[in-house]
MIRO-525842 format. One record per residue (C-alpha): residue in one letter; x, y, z. Coordinates in steps of 0.1 Angstrom, whole numbers, padded with zeros to 4 digits, always signed. Layout:
aXYZ
...
This chain:
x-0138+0120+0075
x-0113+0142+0093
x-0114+0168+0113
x-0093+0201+0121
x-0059+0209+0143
x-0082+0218+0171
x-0109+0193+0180
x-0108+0171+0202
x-0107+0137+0205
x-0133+0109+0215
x-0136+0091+0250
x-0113+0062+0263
x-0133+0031+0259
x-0137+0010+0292
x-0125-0022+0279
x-0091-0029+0298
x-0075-0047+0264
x-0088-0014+0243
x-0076+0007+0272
x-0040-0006+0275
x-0023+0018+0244
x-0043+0049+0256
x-0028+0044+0293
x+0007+0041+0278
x+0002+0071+0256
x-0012+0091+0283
x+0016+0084+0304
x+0041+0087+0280
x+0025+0124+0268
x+0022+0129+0305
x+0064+0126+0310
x+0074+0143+0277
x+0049+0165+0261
x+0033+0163+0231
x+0044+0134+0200
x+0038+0142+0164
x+0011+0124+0143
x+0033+0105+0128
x+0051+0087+0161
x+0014+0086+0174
x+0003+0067+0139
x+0037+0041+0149
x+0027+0037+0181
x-0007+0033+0175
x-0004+0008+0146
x+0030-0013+0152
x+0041-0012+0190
x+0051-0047+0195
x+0025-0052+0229
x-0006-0030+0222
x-0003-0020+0180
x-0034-0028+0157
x-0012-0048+0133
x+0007-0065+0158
x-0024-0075+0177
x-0057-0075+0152
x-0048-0066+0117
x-0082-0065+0107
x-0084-0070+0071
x-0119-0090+0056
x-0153-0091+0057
x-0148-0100+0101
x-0122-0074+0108
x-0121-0033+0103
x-0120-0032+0064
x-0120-0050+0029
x-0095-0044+0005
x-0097-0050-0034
x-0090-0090-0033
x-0111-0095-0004
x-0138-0082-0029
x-0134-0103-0061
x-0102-0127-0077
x-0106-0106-0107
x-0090-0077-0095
x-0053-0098-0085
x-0058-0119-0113
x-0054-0086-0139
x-0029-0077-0115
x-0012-0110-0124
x-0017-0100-0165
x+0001-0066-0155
x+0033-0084-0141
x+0033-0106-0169
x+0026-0084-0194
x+0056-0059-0179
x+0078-0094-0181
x+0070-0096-0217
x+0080-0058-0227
x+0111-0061-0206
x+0125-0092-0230
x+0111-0122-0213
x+0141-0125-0185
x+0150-0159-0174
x+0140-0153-0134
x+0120-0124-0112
x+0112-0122-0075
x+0077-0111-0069
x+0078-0090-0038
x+0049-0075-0023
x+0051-0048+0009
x+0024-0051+0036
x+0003-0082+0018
x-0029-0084+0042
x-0041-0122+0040
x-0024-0131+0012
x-0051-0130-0013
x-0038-0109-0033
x-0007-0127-0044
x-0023-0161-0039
x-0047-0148-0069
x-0014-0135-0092
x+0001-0172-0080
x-0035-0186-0098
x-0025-0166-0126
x+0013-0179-0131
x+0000-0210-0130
x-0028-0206-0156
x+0001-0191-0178
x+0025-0217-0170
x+0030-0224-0206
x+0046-0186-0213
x+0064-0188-0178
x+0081-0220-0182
x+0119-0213-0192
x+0114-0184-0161
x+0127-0190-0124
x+0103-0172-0099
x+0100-0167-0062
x+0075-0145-0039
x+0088-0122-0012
x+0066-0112+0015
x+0074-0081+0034
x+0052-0083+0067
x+0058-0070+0102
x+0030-0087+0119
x+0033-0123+0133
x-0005-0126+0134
x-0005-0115+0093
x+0020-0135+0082
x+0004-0165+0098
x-0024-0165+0082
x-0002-0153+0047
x+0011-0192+0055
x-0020-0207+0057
x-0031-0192+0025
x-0001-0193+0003
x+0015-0225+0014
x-0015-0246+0033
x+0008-0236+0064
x+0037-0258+0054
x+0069-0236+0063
x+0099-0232+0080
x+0112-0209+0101
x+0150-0195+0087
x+0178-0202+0097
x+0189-0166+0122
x+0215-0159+0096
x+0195-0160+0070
x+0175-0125+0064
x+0143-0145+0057
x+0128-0150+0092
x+0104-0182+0068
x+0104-0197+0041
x+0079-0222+0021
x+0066-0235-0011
x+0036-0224-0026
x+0004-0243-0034
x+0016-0241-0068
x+0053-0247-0063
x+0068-0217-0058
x+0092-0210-0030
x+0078-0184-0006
x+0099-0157+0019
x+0091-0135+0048
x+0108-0109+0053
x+0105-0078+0082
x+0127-0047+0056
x+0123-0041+0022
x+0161-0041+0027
x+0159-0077+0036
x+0146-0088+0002
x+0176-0103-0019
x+0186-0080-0052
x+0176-0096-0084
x+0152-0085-0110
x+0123-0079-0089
x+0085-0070-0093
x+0070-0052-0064
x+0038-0047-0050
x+0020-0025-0025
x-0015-0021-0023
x-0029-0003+0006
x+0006-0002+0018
x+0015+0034+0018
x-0017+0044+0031
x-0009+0033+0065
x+0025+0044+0071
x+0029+0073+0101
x+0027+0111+0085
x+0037+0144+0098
x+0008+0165+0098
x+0012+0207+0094
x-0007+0239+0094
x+0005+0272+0077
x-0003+0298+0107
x+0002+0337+0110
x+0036+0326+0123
x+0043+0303+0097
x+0045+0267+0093
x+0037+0247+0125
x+0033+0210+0131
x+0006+0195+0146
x+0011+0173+0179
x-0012+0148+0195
x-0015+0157+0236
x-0033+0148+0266
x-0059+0169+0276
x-0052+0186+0309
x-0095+0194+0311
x-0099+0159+0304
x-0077+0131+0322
x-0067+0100+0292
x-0083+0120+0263
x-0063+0130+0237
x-0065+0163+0215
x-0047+0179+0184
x-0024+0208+0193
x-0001+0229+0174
x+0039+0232+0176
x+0044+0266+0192
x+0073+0267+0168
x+0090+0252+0140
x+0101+0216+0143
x+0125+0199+0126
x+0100+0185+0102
x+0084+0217+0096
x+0122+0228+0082
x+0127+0197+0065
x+0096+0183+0047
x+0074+0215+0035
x+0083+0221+0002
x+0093+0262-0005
x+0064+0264-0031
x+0038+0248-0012
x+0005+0267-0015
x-0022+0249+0008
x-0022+0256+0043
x-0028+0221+0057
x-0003+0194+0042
x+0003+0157+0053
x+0035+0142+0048
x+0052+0108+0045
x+0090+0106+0052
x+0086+0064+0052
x+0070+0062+0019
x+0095+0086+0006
x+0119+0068+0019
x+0107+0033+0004
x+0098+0047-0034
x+0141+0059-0029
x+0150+0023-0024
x+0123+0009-0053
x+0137+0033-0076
x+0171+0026-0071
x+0166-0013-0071
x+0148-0010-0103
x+0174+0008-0117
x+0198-0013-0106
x+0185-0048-0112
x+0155-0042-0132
x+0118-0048-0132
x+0090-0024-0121
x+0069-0014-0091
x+0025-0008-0088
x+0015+0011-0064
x-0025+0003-0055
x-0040+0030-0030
x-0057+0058-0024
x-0046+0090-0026
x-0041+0122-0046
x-0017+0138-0066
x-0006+0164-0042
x-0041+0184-0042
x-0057+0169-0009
x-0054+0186+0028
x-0068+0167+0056
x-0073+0132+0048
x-0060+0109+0085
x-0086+0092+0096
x-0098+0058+0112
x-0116+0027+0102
x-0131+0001+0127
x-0158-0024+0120
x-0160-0010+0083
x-0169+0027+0100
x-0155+0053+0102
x-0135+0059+0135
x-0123+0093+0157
x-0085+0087+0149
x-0075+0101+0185
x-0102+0072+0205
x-0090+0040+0217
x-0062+0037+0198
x-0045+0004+0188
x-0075-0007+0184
x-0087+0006+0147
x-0068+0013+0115
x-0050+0047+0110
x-0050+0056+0073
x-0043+0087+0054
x-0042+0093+0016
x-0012+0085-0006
x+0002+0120-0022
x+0012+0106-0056
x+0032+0139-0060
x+0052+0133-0033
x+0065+0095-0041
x+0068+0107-0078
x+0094+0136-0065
x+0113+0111-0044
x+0117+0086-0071
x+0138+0119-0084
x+0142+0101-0122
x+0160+0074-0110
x+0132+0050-0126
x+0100+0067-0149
x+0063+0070-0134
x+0032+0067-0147
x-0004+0074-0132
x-0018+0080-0107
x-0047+0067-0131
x-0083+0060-0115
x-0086+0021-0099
x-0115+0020-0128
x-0092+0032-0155
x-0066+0006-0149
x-0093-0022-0149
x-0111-0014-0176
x-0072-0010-0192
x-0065-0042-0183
x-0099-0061-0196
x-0117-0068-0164
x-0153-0064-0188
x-0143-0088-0203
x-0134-0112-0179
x-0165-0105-0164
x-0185-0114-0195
x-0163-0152-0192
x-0170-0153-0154
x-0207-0150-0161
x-0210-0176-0190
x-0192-0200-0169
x-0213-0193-0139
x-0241-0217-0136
x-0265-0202-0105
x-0281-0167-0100
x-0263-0163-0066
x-0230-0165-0078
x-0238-0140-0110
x-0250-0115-0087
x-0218-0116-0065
x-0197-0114-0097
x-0217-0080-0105
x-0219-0068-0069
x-0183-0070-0066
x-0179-0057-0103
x-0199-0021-0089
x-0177-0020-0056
x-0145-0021-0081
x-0157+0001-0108
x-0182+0027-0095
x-0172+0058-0090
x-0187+0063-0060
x-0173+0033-0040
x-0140+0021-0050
x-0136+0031-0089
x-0123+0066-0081
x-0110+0065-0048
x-0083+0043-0058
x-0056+0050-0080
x-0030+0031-0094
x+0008+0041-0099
x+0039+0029-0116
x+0077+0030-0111
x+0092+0017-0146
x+0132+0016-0161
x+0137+0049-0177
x+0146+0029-0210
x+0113+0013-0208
x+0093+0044-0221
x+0119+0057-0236
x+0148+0047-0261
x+0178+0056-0254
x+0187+0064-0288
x+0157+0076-0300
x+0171+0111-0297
x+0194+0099-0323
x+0179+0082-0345
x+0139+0085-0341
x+0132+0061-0370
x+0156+0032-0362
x+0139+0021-0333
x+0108-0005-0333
x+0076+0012-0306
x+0080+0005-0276
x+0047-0014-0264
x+0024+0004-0247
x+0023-0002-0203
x-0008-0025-0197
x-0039-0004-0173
x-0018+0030-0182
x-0025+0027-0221
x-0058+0007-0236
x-0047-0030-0243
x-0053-0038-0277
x-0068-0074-0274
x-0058-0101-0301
């Protein structure tokens, strides 16, 4: 899926809207040398003219790749369960924001919305709101449409919501652009293929040491780019390899460190917990940036801005930075979690209640794409950030027999179901 520092990259495509990023890059490379991976990812993925989020943000069956909810309700309906399950252990608090980073369409939270409403019973002395975070105009668009039936607002400038609106199920709705945006308040976050997609630093343990690699133009080859390496230490090299790193090609992400350090302190703060849905590996995996357009796999230095940059989540890494301000649990398989958190069972109910052929073999083709090992069922993985006192009592140390259990996390443990 990825290849080494040294090869090359593919050919500029023709197309002048496909061609407008690569003719900025070139020139930019051209003026000031070589950028590293990770400013080339930004670029690539967010500049305001030319960026794939900003301009396609192709999520679905039409656009560059499908994502868990785009595949079946099942998956953010348990998703829902989890949420309302952590609500439970945590006392039952009178209000919570849910807040998820980087939604896609929307279909994610508008299935957890379906959920709160089926449970509307359990959630009614409870006060909740959703918080988008989404940098894309185009996204949160069609996040409107979904959500609200495209009934909203803009905000008022002073307000750091830049729209607001109620839900399809009357709940209010906000957009925000920073995580540091959202309002405190006892908050349960969300970020499925979020991480994924944030800009690493890329590096490659040499003779000389440590060196970063660089995206450049290729003087043999005019508007083609190529991997190079730093011909000596940068300041990334100095600041984000670990001293007992042992593999000689490491990808890292300063952003998602960045963003568990403000989760974990919220939580600890205000309360609540964080899921993390993505793929990744807990600090094993090497190369792993690649590119995905028309649900293929795409050269990662061709045409960009106009295909999704991606690299694996290192579940190490966001564990280190949430530096025991909150606990974590997982990474645990995507099919661990389900299966956790019931989904053969809801199955079973989906296929009783399901009265022609065509639907029942949807239900169990989406089912396989989920579960199987081979397609999504290993590849994902699914992570926690949770109060410290919420896996562990705080006099417990004390007094280990005066304390009732605490209840098991939902997809971490086996749910015992009455």
């Amino acid at each position: 899926a990825a290849r080494l520092c040294s090869g090359a990259g593919g050919e500029a495509e023709a197309a002048d809207g496909d061609g407008a990023m690569l003719r900025h890059l070139a020139r930019k490379l051209r003026a000031s040398g070589p950028v590293t991976v990770a400013e080339y990812m930004r670029e690539a993925l967010t500049n305001p003219g030319q960026g794939y989020y900003t301009r396609r943000g192709g999520v679905g069956e039409s656009g560059d790749f499908i994502t868990s909810p785009e595949i079946s309700q099942v998956f953010g309906e348990l998703i829902g369960i989890w949420y309302i399950s952590e609500w439970m252990a945590m006392g039952k608090p009178n209000t919570f924001q849910l807040v998820e980073l980087g939604p896609g369409r929307g279909t994610l939270t508008d299935d957890i919305l379906r959920v709160f409403k089926q449970l509307t019973s359990v959630l009614s002395k409870c006060d909740v709101s959703v918080h988008l975070v989404e940098v894309s105009p185009k996204l949160s668009e069609i996040q409107a449409v979904m959500l609200t039936g495209g009934k909203v607002q803009p905000n008022p400038e002073d307000k750091s919501a830049y729209m607001k609106g109620i839900s399809k199920t009357g709940i209010p709705v906000f957009w925000y652009r920073d995580i540091q945006d959202v309002p405190p308040g006892y908050s349960f976050y969300l970020a499925h293929e979020f991480f994924d997609a944030l800009p690493i630093h890329k590096f490659q343990r040499t003779e000389k040491g440590w060196r970063e690699v660089l995206v450049d133009i290729d003087p043999e080859v005019p508007d083609q780019l190529r991997f190079v390496l730093s011909p000596s230490k940068t300041p990334a090299t100095q600041n984000f390899i670990q001293p007992e790193e042992t593999r000689d090609h490491v990808e890292v992400c300063p952003e998602a460190g960045v963003i568990v350090q403000r989760l974990a302190s919220r939580i600890e703060k205000d309360g609540g917990a964080a899921l993390v849905a993505d793929y990744g590996h807990d600090g094993t995996k090497t190369d792993t940036f690649r590119g995905f357009r028309n649900h293929k796999l795409h050269d990662v230095l061709s045409a960009p801005g106009t295909a999704d940059l991606t690299a694996d989540v290192d579940f190490s890494y966001l564990r280190k930075m949430a530096q025991g301000r909150t606990a974590t649990l997982g990474p645990i398989k995507q099919r661990e979690f389900l299966k956790n958190m019931g989904i053969d069972l809801r199955l079973q109910v989906l296929l009783q209640n399901s009265g022609d052929t065509a639907t029942r073999e949807q239900l169990l083709h989406s089912y396989d794409m989920l579960m199987n090992p081979e397609k999504m069922g290993d590849c994902f993985n699914f992570f926690a950030l949770l109060p410290l006192h919420r896996l562990v009592h705080p006099d417990k140390k004390d007094k280990p027999e005066s304390k009732s259990p605490l209840p098991p996390v939902a997809g971490f443990n086996e749910l015992l179901l009455k």
